[in-house]
Each structure stands twice: as C-alpha cells, then as structure tokens.
C-alpha positions in Angstrom: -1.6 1.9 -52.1 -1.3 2.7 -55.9 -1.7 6.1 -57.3 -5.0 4.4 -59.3 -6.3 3.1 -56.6 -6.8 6.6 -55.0 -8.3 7.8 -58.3 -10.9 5.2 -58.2 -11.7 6.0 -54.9 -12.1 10.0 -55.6 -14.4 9.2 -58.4 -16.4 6.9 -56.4 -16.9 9.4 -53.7 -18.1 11.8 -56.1 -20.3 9.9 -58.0 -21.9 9.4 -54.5 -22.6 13.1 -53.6 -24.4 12.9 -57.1 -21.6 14.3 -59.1 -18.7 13.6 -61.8 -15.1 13.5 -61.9 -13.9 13.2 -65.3 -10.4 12.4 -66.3 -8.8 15.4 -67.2 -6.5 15.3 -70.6 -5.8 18.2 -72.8 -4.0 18.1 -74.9 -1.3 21.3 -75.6 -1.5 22.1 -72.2 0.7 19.7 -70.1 0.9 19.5 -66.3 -2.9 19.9 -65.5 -4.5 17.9 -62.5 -6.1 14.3 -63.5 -9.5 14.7 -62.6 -12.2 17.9 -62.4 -14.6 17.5 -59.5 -18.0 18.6 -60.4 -20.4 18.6 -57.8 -24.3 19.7 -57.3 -24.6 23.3 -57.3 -22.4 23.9 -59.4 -19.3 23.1 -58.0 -16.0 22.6 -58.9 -12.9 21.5 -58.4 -9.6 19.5 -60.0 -7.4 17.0 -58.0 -4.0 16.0 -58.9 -3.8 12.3 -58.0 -0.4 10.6 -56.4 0.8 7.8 -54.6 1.1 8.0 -51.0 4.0 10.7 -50.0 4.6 11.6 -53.9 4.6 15.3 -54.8 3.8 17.5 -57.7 6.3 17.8 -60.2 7.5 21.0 -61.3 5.1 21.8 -64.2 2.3 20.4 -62.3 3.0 22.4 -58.8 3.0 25.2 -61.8 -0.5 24.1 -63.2 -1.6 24.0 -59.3 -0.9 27.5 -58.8 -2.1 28.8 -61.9 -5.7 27.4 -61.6 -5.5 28.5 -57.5 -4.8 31.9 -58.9 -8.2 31.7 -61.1 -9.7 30.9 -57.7 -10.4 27.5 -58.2 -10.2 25.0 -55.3 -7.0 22.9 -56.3 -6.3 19.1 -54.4 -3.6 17.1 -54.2 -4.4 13.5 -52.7 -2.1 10.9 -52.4 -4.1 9.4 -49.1 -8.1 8.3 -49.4 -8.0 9.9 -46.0 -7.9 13.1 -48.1 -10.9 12.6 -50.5 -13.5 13.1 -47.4 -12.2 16.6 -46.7 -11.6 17.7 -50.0 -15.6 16.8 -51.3 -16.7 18.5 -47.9 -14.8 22.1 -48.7 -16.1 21.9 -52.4 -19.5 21.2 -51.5 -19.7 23.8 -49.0 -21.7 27.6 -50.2 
C-alpha cells in the first residue's frame, strides 16, 4: 500500500465523523505533518502520512515534537489499521 492511498483513507474517515482534514502546506516552515484533523467539537489534530514501515525524517520527527510540546495530538500512520484509533482519541472530551 502507497503512502497516498493511506491519505485518502484518513481523509475519508474524517469526512465521515463530519469533519475535515486539509492538506497541510506552509510554506517557510518545512517538515510539518501532511494533513490537520479537524473534528466536531472543536477538535484537532495533524497526521504525518507514510508508507507502510517508513519513519519520520529528521526534520519531521522535529516538527512532531514541537507541535506534541504545544499539546497537540500528533499521528503518524503508515497502516489504515491506524486511522480508526487515531479519530477515536481525538474525538474523545
């Protein structure tokens, strides 16, 4: 399974629960997760996309932990076994 195909899936999934997951690009500020999660309620949430058993690279692992300091909820799927859990937690009060 392709990295896109993953994507698609995510943003299916949240579309679903009634949300968006917009393609995250900006510009001047490399490294940042592909997609925020924005859910009912107000929730929210990015995911960093991969293929199946890629990892992070270095200025993205950086990103990750930056935005996890900030306190937000941080996701990196590379399995559509993932995307269930993941919309659970941020959906959760």
């Amino acid at each position: 399974m392709r990295e896109k195909e993953i994507e698609t899936r995510l943003v299916r999934a949240v579309k679903r629960m009634g949300g968006v997951c917009p393609k995250w690009v900006s510009p001047g500020l490399d490294g940042v997760p592909d997609r925020i999660i924005l859910l009912p309620g107000a929730r929210i949430a990015f995911a960093e996309l991969k293929a199946p058993g890629k990892k992070p690279r270095p200025l993205q692992a950086v990103r990750i932990k930056q935005l996890k300091s900030l306190g937000f909820q941080v996701y990196v799927i590379d399995r559509p076994e993932q995307i269930g859990g993941a919309l659970n937690e941020v959906s959760a009060p």
